[in-house]
N, C-alpha and C positions, 0 to 999 in steps of 0.2 A: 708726363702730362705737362709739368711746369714748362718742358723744349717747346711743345707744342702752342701751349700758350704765348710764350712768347714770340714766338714767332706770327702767332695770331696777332697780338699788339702790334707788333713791329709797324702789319699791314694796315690794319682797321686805328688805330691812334697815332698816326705820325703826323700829329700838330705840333706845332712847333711851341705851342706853349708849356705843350706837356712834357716835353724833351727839357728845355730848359727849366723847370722846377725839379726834374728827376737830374739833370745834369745840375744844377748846382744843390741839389740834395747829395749826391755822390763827394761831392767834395767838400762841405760838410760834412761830409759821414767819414771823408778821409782822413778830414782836418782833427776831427776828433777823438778819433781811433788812434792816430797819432800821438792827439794830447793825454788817451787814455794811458798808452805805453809810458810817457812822462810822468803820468803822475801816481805810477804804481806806488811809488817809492813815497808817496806824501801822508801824513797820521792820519789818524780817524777822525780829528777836526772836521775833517772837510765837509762841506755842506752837501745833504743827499734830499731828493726828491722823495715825497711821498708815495708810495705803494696803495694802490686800490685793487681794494678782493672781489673780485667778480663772480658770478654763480649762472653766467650768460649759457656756460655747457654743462650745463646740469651739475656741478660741480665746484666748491671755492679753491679758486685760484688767483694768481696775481693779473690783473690786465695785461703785462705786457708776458704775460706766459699760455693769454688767449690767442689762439691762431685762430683769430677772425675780424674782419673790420667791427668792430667796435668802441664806443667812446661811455664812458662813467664818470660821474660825480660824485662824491663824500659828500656826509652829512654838514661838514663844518662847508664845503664849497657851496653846496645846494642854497644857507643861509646871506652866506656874502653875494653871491650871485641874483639872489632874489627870484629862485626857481620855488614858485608857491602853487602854480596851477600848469594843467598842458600847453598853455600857450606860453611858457616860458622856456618848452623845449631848447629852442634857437639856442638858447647861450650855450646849452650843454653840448653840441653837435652843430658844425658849419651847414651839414648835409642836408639836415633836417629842416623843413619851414611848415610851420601850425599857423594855416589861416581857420578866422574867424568869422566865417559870412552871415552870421545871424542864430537864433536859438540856441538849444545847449551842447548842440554837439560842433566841437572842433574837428576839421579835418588834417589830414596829414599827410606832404608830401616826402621823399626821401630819393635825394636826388630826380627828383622830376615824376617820380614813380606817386601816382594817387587821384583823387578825384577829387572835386570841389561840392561833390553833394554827396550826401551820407544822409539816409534819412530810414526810416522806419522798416524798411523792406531793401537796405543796401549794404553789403557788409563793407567797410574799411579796408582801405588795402594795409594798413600797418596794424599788426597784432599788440594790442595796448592790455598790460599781464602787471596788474595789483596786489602783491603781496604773493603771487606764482597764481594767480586765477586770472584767465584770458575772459576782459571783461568783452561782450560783446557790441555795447553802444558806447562808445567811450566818450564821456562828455568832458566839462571844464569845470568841472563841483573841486573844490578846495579839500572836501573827503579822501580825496586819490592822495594828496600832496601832504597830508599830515605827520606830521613826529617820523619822517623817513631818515634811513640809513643811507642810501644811495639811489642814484635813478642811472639804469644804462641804455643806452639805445644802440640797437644792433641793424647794422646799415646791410640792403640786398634781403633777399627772399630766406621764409627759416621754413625749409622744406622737410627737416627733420625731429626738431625739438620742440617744436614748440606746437598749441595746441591747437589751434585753425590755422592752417598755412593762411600767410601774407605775401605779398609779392614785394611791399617795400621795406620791410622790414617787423621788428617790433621793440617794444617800450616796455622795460620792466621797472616798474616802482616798488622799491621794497623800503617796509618800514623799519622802525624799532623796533629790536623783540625785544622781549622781556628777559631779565636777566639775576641769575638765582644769587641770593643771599646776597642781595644790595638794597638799599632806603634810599632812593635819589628822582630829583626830578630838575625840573625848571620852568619856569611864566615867563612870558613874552609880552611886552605893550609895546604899540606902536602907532605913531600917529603920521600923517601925511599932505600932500599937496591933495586938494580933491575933496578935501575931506574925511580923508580915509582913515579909518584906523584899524586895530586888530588887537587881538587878545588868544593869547593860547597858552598851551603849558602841556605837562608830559609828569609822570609820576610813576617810578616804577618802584611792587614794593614785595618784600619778601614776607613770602607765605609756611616759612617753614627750612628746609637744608633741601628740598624736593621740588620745592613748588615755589613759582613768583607772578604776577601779575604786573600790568604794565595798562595807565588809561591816558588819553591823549583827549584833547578837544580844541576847537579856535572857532573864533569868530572873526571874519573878513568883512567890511565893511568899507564904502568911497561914495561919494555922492555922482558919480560919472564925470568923463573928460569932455564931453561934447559940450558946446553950449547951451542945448534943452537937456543936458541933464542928463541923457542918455549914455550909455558906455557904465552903468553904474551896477555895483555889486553889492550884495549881503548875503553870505555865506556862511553855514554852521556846521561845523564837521566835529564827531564823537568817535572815539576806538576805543574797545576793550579789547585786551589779550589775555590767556591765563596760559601758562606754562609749567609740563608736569613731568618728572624723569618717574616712570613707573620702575623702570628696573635699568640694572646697566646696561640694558640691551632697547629699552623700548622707554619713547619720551613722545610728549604729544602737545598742541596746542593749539587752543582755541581763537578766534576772533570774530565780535562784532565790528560790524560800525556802522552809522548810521549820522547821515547827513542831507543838509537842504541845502537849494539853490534857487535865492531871489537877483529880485534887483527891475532892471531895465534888459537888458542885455546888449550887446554892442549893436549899433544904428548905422546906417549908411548917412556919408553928405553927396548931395545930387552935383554933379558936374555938370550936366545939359542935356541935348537930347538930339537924334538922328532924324533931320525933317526931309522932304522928297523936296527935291529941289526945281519950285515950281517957278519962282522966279528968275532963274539960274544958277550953276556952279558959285561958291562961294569960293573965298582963298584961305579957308582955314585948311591948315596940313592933316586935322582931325580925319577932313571928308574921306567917306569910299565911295563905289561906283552906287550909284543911285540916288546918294543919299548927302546930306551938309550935316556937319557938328555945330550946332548950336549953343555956345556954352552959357551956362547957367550966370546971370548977376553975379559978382563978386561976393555979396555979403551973402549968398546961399553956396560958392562953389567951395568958399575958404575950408581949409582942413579945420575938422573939429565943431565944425558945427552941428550938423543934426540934419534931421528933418520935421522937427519942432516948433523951430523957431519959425517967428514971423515971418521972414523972407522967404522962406523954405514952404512956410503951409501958400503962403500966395504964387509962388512959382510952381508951385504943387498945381493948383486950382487954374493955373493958367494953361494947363498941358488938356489934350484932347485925348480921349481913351475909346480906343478900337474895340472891335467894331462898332460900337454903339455909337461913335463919331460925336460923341458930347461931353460937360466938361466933368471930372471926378470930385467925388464929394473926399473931403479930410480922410488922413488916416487914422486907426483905430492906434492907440497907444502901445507901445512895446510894453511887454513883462512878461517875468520869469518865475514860474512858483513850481520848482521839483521839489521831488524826495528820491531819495536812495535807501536802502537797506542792503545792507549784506552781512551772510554767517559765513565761515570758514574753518578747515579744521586742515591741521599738515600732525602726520603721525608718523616716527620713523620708530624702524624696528630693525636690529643687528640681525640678520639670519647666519646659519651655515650656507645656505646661495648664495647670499652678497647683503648690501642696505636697501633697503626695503622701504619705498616713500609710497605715503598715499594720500592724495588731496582734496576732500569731500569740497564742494562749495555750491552756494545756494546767495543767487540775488536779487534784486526784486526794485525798479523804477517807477515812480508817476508823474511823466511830467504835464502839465500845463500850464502854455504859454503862447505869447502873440509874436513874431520879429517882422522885420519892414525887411523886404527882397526888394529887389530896385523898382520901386515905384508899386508895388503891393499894395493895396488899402488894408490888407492882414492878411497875415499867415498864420492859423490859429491850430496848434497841434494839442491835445489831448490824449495823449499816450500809457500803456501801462505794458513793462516789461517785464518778463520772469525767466531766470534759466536755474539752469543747475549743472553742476560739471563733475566729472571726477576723473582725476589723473592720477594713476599708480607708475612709481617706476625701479627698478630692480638695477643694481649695479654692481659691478664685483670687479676684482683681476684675476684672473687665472694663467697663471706664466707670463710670458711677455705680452700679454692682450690685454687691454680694460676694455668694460663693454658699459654698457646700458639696454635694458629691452623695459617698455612701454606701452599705458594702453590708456587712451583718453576720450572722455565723454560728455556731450556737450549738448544740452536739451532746451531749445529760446522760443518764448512762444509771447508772439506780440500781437495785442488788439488797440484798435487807435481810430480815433477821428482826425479828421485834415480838412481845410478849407484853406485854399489860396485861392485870395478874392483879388483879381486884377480889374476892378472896378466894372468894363462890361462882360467880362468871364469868372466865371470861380470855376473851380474842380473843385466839390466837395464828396472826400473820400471816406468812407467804410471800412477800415479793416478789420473782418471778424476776426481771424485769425490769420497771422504770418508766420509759421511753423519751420524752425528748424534742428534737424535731428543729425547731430555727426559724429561719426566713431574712429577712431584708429588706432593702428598697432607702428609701433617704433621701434628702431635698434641704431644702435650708434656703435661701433667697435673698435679701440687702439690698436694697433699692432707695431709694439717697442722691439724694430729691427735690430736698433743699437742702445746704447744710453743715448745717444744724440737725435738718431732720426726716427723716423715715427709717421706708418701711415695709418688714415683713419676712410672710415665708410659710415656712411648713414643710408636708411632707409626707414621711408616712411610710407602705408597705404592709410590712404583715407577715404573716407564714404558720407557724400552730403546727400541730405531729403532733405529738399522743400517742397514746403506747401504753403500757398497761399487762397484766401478766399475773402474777397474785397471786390468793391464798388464802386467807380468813379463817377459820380452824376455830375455832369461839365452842364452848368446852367450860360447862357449864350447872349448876349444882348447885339440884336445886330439893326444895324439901321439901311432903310430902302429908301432914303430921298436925299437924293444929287441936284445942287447945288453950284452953279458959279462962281469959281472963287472971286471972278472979277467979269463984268458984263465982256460977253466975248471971251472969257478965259475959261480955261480949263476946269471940266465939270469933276465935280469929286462929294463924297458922301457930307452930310452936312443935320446932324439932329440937334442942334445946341438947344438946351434947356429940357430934352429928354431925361429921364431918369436912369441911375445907374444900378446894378446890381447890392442889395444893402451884403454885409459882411458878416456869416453864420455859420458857426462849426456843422450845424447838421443843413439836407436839403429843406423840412420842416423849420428850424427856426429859421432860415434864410426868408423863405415864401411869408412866415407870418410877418416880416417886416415893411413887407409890400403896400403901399398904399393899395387897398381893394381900387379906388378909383383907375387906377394905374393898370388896372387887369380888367377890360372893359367886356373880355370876351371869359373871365375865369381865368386860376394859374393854369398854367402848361402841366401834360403830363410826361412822367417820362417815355422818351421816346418814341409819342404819340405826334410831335410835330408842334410847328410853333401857335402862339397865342398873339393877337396885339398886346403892346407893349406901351403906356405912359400917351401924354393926350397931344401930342405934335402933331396937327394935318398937313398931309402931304402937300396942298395947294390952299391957297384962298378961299374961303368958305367951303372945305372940304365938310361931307356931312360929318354929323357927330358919332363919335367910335373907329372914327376912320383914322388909324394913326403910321407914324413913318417908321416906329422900330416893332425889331417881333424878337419873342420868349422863348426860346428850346430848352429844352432839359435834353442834354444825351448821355446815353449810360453807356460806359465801358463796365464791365464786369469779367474777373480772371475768379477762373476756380481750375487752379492748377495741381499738380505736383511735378518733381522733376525728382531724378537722383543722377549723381553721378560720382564713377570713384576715380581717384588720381593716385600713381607709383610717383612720389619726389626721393630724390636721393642726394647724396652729397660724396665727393670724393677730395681726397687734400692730402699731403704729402708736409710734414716738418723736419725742418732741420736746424736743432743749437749749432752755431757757429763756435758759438762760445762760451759762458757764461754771462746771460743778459745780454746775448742777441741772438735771434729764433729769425728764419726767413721760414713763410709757410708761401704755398699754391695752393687754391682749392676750384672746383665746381662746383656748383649748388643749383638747382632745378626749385620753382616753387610755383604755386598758382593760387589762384581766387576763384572760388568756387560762381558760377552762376546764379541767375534769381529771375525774378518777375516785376514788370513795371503795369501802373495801370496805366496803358495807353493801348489805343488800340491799332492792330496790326504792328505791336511790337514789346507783344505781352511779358516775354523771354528773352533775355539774353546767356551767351554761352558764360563757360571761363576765361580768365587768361591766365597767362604762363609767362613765367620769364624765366631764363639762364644766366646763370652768373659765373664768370671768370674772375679769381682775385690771384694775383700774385703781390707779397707784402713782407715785410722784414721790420720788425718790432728792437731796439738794440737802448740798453742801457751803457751809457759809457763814463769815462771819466769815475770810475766807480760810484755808480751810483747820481753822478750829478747832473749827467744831459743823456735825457731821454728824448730818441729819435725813432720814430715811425713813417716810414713809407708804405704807399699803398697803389696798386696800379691795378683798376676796373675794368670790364666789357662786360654790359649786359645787355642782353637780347630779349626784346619788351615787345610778346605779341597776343592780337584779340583785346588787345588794352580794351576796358569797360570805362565808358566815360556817360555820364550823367549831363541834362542841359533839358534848356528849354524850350521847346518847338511846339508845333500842329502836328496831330498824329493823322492817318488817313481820311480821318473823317471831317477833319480841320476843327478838334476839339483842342484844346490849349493840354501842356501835361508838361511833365517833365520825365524826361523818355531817359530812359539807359539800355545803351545797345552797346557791341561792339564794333570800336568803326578804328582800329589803328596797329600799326607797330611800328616799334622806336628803337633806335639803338643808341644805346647809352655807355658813355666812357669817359675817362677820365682820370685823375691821379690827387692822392690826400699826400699831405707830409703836415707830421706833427711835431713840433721842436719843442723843450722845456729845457730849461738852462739855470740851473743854481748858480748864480754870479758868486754869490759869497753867504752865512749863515742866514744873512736878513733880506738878498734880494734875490726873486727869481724873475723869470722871463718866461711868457708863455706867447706860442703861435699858432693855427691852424690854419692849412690854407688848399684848399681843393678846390682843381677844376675840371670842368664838369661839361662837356660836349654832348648834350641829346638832341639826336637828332631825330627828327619824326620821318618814315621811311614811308608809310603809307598809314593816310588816314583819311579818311571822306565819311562823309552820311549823308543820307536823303533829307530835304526840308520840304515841309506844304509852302505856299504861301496863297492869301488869297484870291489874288490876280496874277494872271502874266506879266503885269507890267511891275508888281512890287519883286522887287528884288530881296531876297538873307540878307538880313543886316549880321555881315561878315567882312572879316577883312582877306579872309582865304578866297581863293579862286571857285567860283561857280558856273554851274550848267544847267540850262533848262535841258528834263528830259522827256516833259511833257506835259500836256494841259489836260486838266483831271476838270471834272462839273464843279469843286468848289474850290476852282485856283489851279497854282500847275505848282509842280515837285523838280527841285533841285537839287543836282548834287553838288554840295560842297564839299570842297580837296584842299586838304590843311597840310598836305605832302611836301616836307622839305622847308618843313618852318622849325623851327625850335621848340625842344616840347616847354610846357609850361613848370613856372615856379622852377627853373633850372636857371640861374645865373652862370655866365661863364665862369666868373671867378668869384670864390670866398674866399674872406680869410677872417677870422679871428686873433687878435694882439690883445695880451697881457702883461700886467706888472704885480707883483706882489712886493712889499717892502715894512718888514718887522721892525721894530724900535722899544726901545723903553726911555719912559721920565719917572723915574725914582721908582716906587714899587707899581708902576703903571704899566701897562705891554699893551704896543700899538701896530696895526698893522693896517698900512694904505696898498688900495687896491686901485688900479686905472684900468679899462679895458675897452679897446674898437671892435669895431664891428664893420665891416665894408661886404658889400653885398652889389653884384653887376647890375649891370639892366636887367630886367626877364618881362616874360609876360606872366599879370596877375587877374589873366580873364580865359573864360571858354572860347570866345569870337575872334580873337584876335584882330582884333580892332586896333587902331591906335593908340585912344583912348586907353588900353589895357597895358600897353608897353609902360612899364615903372622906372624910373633912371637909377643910374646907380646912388647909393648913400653908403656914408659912413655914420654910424652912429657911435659916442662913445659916454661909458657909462663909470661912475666913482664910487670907492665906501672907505668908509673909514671907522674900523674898530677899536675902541680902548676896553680893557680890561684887565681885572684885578689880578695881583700876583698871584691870589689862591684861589684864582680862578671861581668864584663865586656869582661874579657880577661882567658885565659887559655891557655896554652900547655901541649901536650900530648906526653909522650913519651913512645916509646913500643919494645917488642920485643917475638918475637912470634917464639916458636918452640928453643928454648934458645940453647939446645944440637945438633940443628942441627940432627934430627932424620934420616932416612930413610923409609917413613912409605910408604906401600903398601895400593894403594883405590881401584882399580882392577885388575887383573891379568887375561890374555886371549889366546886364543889358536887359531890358523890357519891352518888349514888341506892343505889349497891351494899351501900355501909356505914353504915347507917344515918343516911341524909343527912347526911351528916359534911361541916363547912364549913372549908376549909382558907386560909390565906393568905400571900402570901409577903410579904417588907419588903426597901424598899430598907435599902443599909447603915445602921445606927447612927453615932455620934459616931467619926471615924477621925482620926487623926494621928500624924504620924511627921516623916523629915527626911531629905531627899537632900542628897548630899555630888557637886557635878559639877566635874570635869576638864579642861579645856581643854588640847590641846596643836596646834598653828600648823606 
């Protein structure tokens, strides 16, 4: 398989960039293989690299004795790094990028692998797994990130292990456990730029020679980075654990936790907006076919400001909002008010078969909240979640085999209200219930050829049911009087001072908002046809009730179920070279199961599927002192599910997930770590990353012939439908998204002491390529490249008691782009969100033994 594979690379990867990061990885690899031979003969002085235990295959092990692309954190890195929520992924993994486009859920790409919407009815493509419980809506609550041991992230699809296959991956956060017959804890203050500060602690205490308990808590708080204030957090996260060794054979242990999540939540700043270019082509480089980039005033485009402030609500107010062709009233305020609950229970038991794990878990969500999408009056979601899971799994060796066999169960059942109000559209959604039921059976097997080589097999069948049963009533504000823009020019819709749609979680409060005067004829019913709409006549002394816009209600309604089962496997071959150097090859097969959107005539969408090739060589050398990882990728990425905003048949507004792609994805990691001497190390990462989109198109409404997709891929008319005509757009042969050519991450570590004082300075870059951070590909969306680099600096006592941390994250004060998004409704208003700005502050920690 490995010949095979290569010689597959040889064909599909012969960039010459990837040649030359694998060619001068070789010879570092020679150069210190060399130095390894040298320095056999040097004492145990010598400085050696940290070791981290992994439990990524069901199993604790050293990282570099995992034969799989994989990258991990310790708990001492997690604190210097300042990994406190999902969006701090990045630092842990170059591969990885956690944008932020509003509400509480983060999405996640992995090597270009994911989608930019995740919402009530989509699962994630990256499996996000809390204490070994695959959570199912994974948000950005401070809960997840509490009193942890390690976080790993395992890069390409886990079509065997784990509990809902992903196609990009998945994220395990694992905490502190509790630990017998010890009294110890620690408090943490910390205060910051922003505003910020924080409070936490951890206490573990012994309950006997049997039993120990272990409680965690914090509080996160900033006043937001934006100028209105917005980008702002207050988060409170609780864990209990109790741990219990029943017998020498059987130990068990329990956890709560339970946590909120307020604030603001992260806000878009407005760039400008896509006008029809009536007076002609403009010379901004933004423009695409149809359309001019009009950019936003300076004092509303500047990163970090909002859409709050002054400049921002009057550029707001200045935009016209389709169809109603009139001006939008204010947006509603962003905020964030969840809860989380979860119980948990892990039980293991010594059998004569083998060890014996079983994983009870029970969770439970409420959020409600407002976020601003690009140029939204509200997005008001009102959600409640509930699953329950259970994983059992059985492990043993018999002769030269290790095995594992597997059975996992996962029960999610979500009801929610939704309203995106694009001033003259809403969809306001229903979901009684979004029902999902999934089971499967797993095996994994060794087979230790030699003591050195070692093949392995996986399999896994899985079985998803869904069911959904929800309502989209798409209220409609459209306007019928045309208007000159200029005597003798061009005629176009024209209602100014019309009224716009008010902003309500249900279709009932929406209507009671309604000026009765404004509904001259009654409200509309659904799907009954339109009403007049607000008191604009169509001509001069037009009689009275006779007005220029009209009211629809149109309902989509899904009352589905679907099932479908999928066989993933895995296959891989290891071989020790040495001692502390392992070259492994593998296959791995995974997919994403299907679901339902409410739009109509695209109620369904399938699965997708990707294949993965790795060949990769993990090598400890120098004894211990330079740890080297190579890694060389091909994945084959197809039926990709991608989420976005369009007109469904009916030219109702929606946000539609269909299948419309496939990609192929490749590329190469190399990892260097270098113990210079006891007190300084050297760290690097650096992967690159070629995805290529091989075919991907989808159909758009629009509502004339003559408006063109605001796109920056190639389009076709395919035909002229009674309300507008339908396009294909073809994004074939673009770069897939959130995929930079080149990453790399650079590190410094560097220890000291001043008298009974121990110090240790951290430096670390961050460089990341161009890519695109939009669905449109637009220009607008293309991000340039940055380096961002980040400091800390810890002192602490010689009996290790006490410590302070100082930090400063984002040094240069970058401007980075995490999404960049487009609105048809309001004036093709281009909106974009930023990671944080320059941050620094200083935690004060506690030790007590």
């Amino acid at each position: 398989m490995a010949i095979i594979l290569i010689n597959y690379l040889k064909i599909s990867v012969c960039t010459r960039e990837i040649f030359e990061m694998i060619k001068y990885s070789l010879i570092a690899f020679s150069v210190l293989t060399a130095l390894q031979v040298s320095a056999q003969d040097q004492n145990a002085s010598n400085p050696q690299l940290e070791v981290i235990e992994v439990t990524a295959q069901r199993k604790s092990e050293s990282i570099q004795d995992a034969a799989l692309p994989i990258d991990a954190i310790s708990q001492d890195e997690l604190k210097k790094e300042g990994v406190s929520s999902s969006s701090s992924l990045n630092k842990v993994s170059p591969a990885i990028s956690v944008v932020s486009g509003g509400g509480s859920n983060n999405v996640y790409f992995v090597r270009g692998v994911g989608n930019f919407a995740v919402n009530a009815y989509t699962d994630p493509a990256l499996a996000f797994n809390v204490d070994g419980v695959y959570i199912g809506r994974p948000s950005a609550t401070t809960g997840s990130f509490l009193d942890l041991l390690r976080v790993e992230v395992l890069k390409g699809p886990q079509g065997t292990l784990y509990g809902r296959n992903a196609t990009a991956g998945a994220v395990n956060v694992i905490p502190a456990k509790p630990i017998l017959g010890e009294n110890s804890g620690y408090v943490t203050a910390g205060i910051g730029n922003f505003g910020a500060w924080e409070a936490s602690g951890a206490v573990n205490i012994d309950l006997g020679s049997d039993w120990a308990a272990r409680l965690a808590a914090a509080r996160v708080k900033n006043d937001g980075y934006n100028d209105d204030g917005t980008a702002s957090t207050d988060d409170t996260a609780f864990r209990g654990q109790i741990y219990g060794e029943l017998s020498s054979d059987v130990n068990m242990r329990l956890s709560i936790d339970y946590s909120t999540s307020n604030g603001s939540g992260s806000a878009p700043t407005y760039l400008g907006n896509y006008d029809f270019p009536l007076a002609g082509v403009s010379d901004n480089p933004n423009n695409i076919p149809g359309y001019n980039f009009s950019p936003a005033p300076d004092d509303v485009a500047s990163a970090f400001s909002g859409p709050y402030t002054d400049a921002a609500k009057a550029y707001y107010a200045s935009l016209t909002t389709t169809p109603a062709f009139t001006d939008g009233e204010p947006q509603l305020p962003s905020f964030i008010d969840n809860s989380y609950f979860g119980i948990s229970g892990e039980i293991n038991i010594a059998t004569d078969l083998g060890d014996w794990v079983i994983i009870p878990a029970y969770r439970k969500a409420n959020l409600d909240l407002n976020f601003l999408g690009p140029g939204f009056k509200a997005v008001l979601n009102n959600e409640n979640h509930e699953q329950f899971s259970l994983e059992t799994r059985l492990a043993n060796s018999v002769g030269p085999v290790d095995w594992i066999l597997g059975g996992f169960y996962f029960d999610e059942s979500i009801d929610a209200k939704l309203s995106f109000n694009q001033q003259s559209i809403q969809s306001t959604q229903v979901i009684n219930e979004s029902k999902t039921n999934s089971k499967a059976l797993f095996a994994r097997a060794t087979y230790n050829l030699s003591e050195d080589f070692r093949l392995v097999g996986g399999l896994r069948w899985s079985d998803d049911e869904k069911s959904m049963d929800g309502v989209a009533n798409v209220l409609l504000n459209l306007c019928i009087r045309d208007i000159e823009v200029y005597p003798g020019g061009p005629v176009i819709p024209n209602c100014q001072g019309a009224p716009v749609i008010p902003a309500g979680l249900t279709l009932e409060e929406t209507l009671a908002q309604i000026d009765p005067a404004d509904l001259p004829a009654g409200a509309p019913g659904i799907g009954t046809g339109p009403v007049p709409f607000g008191q604009i006549p169509l001509f001069p002394d037009a009689p009275s009730g006779l007005t220029s816009s009209l009211l629809f209600i149109n309902p989509t309604v899904v009352d589905r179920t679907r099932n479908e089962s999928e066989v993933t496997y895995r296959f891989a071959a290891e071989y020790d070279l040495a001692d502390g150097n392992l070259l492994y090859a593998s296959y791995e097969t995974g997919y994403r199961s299907g679901g339902f959107s409410l739009t109509t005539g695209r109620e369904e969408y399938e699965p997708e599927y990707i294949d993965a090739y790795t060949i990769g060589s993990k090598n400890f050398l120098m004894d211990g002192q330079v740890k080297l990882n190579l890694e060389l990728f091909y994945w084959d990425y197809e039926d990709q599910q991608a989420s976005h905003l369009g007109l469904d048949e009916t030219g109702n507004s929606a946000l539609i997930t269909e299948n419309i792609g496939q990609s192929s994805i490749q590329g190469a990691e190399v990892e260097l770590m270098y113990a210079m001497t006891l007190e300084t190390t050297l760290r690097g990462t650096f992967q690159y990353l070629d995805n290529k989109i091989k075919q991907y198109s989808y159909e758009q409404l629009t509502p004339d012939p003559d408006v063109l997709v605001v796109t920056g891929c190639a389009q076709t008319m395919l035909e002229i439908v009674e309300n507008g005509a339908v396009w294909e757009v073809d994004c074939s042969d673009q770069e897939g998204r959130n995929s930079p050519k080149l990453s790399v991450n650079l590190g410094l570590d560097h220890t000291f002491e001043i008298g009974d004082i121990y110090g240790e300075l951290s430096l670390d870059a961050r460089y990341r390529d161009d890519r695109w951070v939009g669905f449109d590909y637009l220009p607008v969306q293309r991000t340039e490249a940055v380096t961002t680099f980040d400091a800390g600096l810890e002192l602490a006592s010689s009996d290790d008691t006490w410590s302070v941390n100082f930090y400063v994250r984002n040094i240069t004060d970058e401007e980075v782009k995490s999404i960049t998004q487009t609105l048809g409704g309001m004036s093709n208003l281009i909106s974009t969100v930023y990671e944080p700005p320059r941050t620094f502050g200083a935690r004060f920690n506690y030790f007590f033994y």
